[in-house]
N, C-alpha and C positions, 0 to 999 in steps of 0.2 A: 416741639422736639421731633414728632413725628413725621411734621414735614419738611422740616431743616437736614432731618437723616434722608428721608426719601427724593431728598431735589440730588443731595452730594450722589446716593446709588443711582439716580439718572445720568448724571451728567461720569459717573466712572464708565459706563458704557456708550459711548455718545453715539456711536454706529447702528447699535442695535436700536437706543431711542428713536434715532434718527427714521431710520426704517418704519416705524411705529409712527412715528407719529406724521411722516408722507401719507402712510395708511390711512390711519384716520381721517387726518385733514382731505384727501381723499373722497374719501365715504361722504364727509360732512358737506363738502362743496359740491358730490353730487345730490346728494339730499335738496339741500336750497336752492339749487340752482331749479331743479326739475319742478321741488315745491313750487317756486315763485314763476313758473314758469304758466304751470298748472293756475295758480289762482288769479294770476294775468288774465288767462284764460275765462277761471271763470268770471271775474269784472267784466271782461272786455263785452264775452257774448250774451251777459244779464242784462247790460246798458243795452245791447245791441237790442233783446227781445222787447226790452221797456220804451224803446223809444224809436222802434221802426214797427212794432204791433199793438201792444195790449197797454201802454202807460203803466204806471203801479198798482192802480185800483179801476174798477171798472163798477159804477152803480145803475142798477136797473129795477124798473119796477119789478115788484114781489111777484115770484112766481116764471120767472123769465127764464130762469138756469136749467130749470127742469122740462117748461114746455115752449122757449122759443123754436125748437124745433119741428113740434107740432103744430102748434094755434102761434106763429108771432105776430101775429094783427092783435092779440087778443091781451098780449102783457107787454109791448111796447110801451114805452112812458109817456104821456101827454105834454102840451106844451107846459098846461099851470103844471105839472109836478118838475118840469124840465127847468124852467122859471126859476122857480122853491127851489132845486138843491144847488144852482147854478148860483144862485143870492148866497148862500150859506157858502158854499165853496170859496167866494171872492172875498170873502173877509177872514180868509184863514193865513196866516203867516209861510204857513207849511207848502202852499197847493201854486207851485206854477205857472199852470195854465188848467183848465177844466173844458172839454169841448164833446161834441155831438157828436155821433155815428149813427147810422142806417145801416146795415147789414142784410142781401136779399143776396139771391142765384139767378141771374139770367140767361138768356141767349144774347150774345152779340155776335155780329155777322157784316160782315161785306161779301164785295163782287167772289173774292177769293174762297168764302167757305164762311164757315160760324163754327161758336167754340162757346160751349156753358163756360157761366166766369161769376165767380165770386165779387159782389159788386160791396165795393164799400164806400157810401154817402160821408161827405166830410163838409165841413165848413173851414174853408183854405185857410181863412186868418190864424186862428189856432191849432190848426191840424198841425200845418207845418211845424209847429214848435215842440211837440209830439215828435214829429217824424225826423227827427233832424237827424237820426241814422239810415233814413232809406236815402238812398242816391236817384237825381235826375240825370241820366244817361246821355239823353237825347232832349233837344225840347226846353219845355218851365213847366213850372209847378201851375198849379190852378190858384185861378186868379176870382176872386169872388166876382169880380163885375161881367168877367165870361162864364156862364151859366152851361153852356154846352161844352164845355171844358171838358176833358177826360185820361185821367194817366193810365199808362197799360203798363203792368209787368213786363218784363224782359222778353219772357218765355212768352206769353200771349200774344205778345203782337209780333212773333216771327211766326207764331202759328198763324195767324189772321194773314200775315205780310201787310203791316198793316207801319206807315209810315206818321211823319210831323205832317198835320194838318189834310189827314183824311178822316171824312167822317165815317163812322159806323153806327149802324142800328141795332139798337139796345131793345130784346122784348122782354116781357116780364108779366106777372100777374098783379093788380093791384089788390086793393085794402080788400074789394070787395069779389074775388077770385075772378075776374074778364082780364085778357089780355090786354096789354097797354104796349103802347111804342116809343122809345124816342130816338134822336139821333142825336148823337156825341161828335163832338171834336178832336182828334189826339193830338192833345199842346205836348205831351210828354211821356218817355217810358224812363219806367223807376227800375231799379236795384234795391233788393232788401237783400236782408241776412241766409233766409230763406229759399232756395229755387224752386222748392211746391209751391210757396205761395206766388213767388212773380211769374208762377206757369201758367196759371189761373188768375188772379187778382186785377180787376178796374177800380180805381178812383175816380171819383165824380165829386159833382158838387148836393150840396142837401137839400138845394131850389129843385134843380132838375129830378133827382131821385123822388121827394117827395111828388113831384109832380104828376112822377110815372106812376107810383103808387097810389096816388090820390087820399095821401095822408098826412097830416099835419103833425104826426107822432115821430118817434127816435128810438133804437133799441136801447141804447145808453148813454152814459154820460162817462168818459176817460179821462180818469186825472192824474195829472203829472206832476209829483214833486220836487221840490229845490234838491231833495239830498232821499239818497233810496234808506240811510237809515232810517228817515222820518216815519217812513211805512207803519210801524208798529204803533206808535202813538198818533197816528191819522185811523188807524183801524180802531183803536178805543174811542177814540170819538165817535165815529159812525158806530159802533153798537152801544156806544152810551147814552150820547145825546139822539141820535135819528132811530136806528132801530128798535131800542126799549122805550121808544116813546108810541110806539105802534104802528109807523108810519109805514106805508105802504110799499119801502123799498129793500133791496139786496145788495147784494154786494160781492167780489170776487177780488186779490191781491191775482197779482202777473203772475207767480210762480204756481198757483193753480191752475195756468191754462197753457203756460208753458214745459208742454212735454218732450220738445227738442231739446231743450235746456239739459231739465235733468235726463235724460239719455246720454248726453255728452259729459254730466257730471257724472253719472254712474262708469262710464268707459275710463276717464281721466280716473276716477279713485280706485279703480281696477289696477290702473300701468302703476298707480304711486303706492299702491302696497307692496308690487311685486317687487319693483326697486329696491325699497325701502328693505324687504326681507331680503332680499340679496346684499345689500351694501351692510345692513347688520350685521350679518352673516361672514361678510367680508371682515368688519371691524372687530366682531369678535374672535374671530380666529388668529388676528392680526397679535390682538393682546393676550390671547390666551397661551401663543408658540412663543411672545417677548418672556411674559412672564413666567412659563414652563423654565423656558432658559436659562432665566433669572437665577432663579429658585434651586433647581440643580447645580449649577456653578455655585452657588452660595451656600450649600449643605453645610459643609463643614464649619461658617460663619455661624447657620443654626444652631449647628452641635454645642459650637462654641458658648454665644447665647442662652439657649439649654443649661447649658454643664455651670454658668455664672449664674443662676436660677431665674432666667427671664421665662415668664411661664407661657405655656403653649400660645393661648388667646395674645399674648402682647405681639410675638412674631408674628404670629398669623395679622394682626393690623398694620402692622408695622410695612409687610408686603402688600394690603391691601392700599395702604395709604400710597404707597408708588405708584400701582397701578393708575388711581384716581386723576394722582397728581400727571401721571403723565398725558390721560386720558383728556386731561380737565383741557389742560394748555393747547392741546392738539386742538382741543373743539374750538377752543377761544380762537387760535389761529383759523380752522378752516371755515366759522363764521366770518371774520373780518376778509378772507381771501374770494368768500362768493360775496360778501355785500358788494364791494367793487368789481368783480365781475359782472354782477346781476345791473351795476349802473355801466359799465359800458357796453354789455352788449346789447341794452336797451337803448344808449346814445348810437349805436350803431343802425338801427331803424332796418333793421332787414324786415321785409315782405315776406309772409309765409304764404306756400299757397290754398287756396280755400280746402275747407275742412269737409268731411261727408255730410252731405244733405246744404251745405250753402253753395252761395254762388259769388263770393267777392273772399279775396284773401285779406289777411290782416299782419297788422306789423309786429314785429315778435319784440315781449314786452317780457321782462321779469320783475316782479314785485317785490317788494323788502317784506317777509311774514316772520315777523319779532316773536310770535308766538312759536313759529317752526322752530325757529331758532333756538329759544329754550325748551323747547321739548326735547330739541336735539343736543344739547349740552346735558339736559340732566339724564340722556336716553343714555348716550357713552359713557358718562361718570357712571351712572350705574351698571353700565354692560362690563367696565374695568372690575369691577368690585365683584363682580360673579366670577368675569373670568379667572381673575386671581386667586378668589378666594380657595377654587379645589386644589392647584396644585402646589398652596401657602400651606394648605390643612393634612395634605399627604406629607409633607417635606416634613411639619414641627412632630407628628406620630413615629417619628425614625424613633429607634433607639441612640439615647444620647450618644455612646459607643459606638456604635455603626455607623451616626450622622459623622463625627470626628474621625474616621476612617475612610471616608467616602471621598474614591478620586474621581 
């Protein structure tokens, strides 16, 4: 009955609904749009870190996190431990690919100048499967059977001026602190997410790296899985089965070494509260001057009500059920009006251009967030039901007399 009465008092004023419920729908379609804009976002640049940097997990021998730093000749992982978790990985359902890294600081240099450069050892077959979000600009990827192979960052080889298919000389310290030398090839320069890292960053292969270094060891082993939920239930494994068994290794997920990440999630949940309080803010005010109106125009209907002995609390629901109802529809509408939005302005593929601290722009994406969506449906129903309720509870305290006098 209650909402049989409050559909017919909506639709006697259909101007004023009308009003309201643009508002809302409004509100709500910029809410998800921005949401799904937002979380676009954050997929896009999580893939991004996972699969042009750090893979999902990263395992090294024990002791590595705290003093690769200092001693990394001294906690790098050996071949037999490299072997062992390399075995164990390939018969997991979950695990992608698993592959090697080296990690050192050198000098490289040509005729043109030298430039310290963050060198990182890979084994090409796998790496690349890992890397499928960094970009070859210029060039190809490294090829295991070219050993002197060597990719440069963007940013590094315009500082070198350093071209396809010139060599540069790579120094370094090996295992046993003497200089070492070698010379590389540039088959290629990359693009990552990143412009620090491809301002500094070589690619090499793990022959030649260990060669410099005169080591037969690896910093770690980075593994990439099928699906980034999997993360959780690959991490109980490694402290179930590997760690509690006392084995002599560690461990690290992506989103602990990715501090661009969350820098950029912190700034986005920044912009989307502020929204969000302003478009609230909007929607409640929207409903609170409807239902003010309402409620005035209606006195004498109260009085009336009142004086036939409908008691305070039933009016007072009776308005709030309006409110709800009208609230409720508006959401339903302005969900279904961003779902199809959110899919064609994604079919539309626009290009944004690159964000602070990257160097490659990305295609503006908006996601469908089913959870936004009902948070935001029961955020409005509930935001009606406050707004209505003060000036329901002002209006049924008239005096009967007064309410039935009131023009």
């Amino acid at each position: 009955m209650f909402f049989r009465i409050a559909y017919r008092n909506i639709l006697r004023h259909q101007r004023r609904s009308l009003f309201t419920l643009v508002t809302i729908v409004s509100g709500v379609v910029g809410v998800i749009l921005f949401g799904g804009f937002v979380e676009a976002n954050y997929t896009g640049l999580r893939e991004s870190v996972i699969r042009s940097q750090y893979g999902h997990a990263q395992i090294y021998h024990e002791g590595y996190i705290e003093n690769h730093r200092k001693t990394p000749n001294e906690v790098r992982m050996s071949p037999e431990q490299v072997d062992d978790m390399l075995g164990r990985l390939e018969g997991r359902d979950d695990v992608l690919v698993a592959t090697r890294r080296l990690e050192f600081t050198g000098l490289l240099g040509n005729d043109s100048g030298s430039q310290a450069a963050i060198i990182r050892a890979v084994d090409p077959a796998t790496e690349s499967l890992i890397n499928s979000a960094l970009t070859i600009i210029d060039g190809y990827d490294l090829d295991e059977e070219e050993t002197e192979g060597a990719l440069l960052g963007e940013g590094l080889a315009e500082a070198l001026n350093a071209e396809i298919g010139d060599y540069l000389t790579l120094l370094s310290s090996d295992s046993d602190g003497a200089m070492n030398a070698v010379d590389v090839r540039v088959d290629g320069i990359f693009r990552s997410f990143a412009k620090e890292f491809d301002d500094r960053a070589m690619m090499m292969t793990m022959q030649q790296a260990q060669a410099l270094l005169s080591t037969e060891d690896v910093d770690k082993i980075v593994v990439l899985l099928n699906e980034t939920s999997m993360l959780p239930k690959f991490v109980q494994w490694l402290e179930q089965d590997v760690l509690a068994q006392g084995e002599a290794f560690e461990f690290q997920e992506w989103f602990k070494m990715a501090t661009f990440y969350h820098k950029v999630v912190d700034l986005y949940d920044g912009f989307f509260l502020f929204i969000n309080i302003v478009i609230i803010g909007i929607v409640l005010l929207a409903i609170a001057n409807t239902m003010m109106i309402t409620v005035m125009e209606r006195t004498q209907e109260i009085g009336t009500l009142r004086s036939l002995g409908a008691r305070k609390f039933t009016v007072s629901i009776q308005f709030i059920t309006e409110g709800m109802l009208l609230a409720g529809v508006s959401a339903v509408v302005g969900i279904l009006v961003a779902a199809f939005l959110s899919y064609y302005i994604t079919s539309l593929e626009i290009m944004m251009p690159a964000p602070p601290g990257s160097s490659q722009g990305f295609p503006l994406r908006i996601e469908y967030v089913p959870v936004l969506w009902l948070k935001l449906f029961v955020g409005v129903v509930l935001l009606s039901s406050i707004a209505t309720w003060y000036p329901s509870r002002t209006a049924v305290k008239k005096n009967i007399v007064e309410a039935l006098r009131y023009v």
